[in-house]
MARBA-260166 format. One record per residue (C-alpha): residue in one letter; x, y, z. Coordinates in nm, 3 decimals. Example, Ala and Ser with C-alpha at 12.3 -4.5 7.8 and 13.67 -1.06 7.14 Angstrom:
2
<node r="A" c1="1.230" c2="-0.450" c3="0.780"/>
<node r="S" c1="1.367" c2="-0.106" c3="0.714"/>
REM end
This chain:
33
<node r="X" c1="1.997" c2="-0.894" c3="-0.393"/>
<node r="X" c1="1.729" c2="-0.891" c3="-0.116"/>
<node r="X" c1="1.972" c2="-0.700" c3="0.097"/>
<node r="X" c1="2.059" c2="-0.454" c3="-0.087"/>
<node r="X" c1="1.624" c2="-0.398" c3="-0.148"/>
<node r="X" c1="1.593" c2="-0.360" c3="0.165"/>
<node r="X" c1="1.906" c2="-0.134" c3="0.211"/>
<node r="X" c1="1.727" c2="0.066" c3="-0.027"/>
<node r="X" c1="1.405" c2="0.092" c3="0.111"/>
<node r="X" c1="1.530" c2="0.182" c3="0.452"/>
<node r="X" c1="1.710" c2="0.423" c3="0.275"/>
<node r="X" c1="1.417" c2="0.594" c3="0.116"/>
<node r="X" c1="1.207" c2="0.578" c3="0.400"/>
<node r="X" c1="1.496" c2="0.782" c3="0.605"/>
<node r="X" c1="1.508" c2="1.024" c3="0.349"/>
<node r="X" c1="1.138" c2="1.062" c3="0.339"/>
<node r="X" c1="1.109" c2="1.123" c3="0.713"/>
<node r="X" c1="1.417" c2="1.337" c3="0.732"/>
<node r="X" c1="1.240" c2="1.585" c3="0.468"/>
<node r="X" c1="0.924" c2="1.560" c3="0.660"/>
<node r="X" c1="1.046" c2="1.623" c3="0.987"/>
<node r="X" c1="1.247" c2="1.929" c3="0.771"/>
<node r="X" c1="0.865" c2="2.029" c3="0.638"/>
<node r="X" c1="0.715" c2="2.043" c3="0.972"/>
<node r="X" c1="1.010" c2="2.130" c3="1.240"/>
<node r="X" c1="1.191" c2="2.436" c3="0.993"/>
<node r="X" c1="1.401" c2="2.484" c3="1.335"/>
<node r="X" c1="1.705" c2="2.279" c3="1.339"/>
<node r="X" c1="1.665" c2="2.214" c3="1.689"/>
<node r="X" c1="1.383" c2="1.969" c3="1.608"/>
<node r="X" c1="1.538" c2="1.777" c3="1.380"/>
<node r="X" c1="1.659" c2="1.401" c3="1.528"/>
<node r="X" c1="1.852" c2="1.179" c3="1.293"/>
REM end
């Protein structure tokens, strides 16, 4: 059960930077995975 937490915080915080790296760098060329 603790795994799969922390699976899904990792998760969220990805997601969360991914959008604000897509909020600040609109170019595509900017964007790192």
């Amino acid at each position: 059960m603790l795994l799969t937490l922390l699976t899904f915080y990792m998760n969220t915080f990805l997601w969360s930077m991914f959008l604000l790296g897509l909020l600040l760098f609109p170019e595509p060329d900017l964007i790192f995975i």
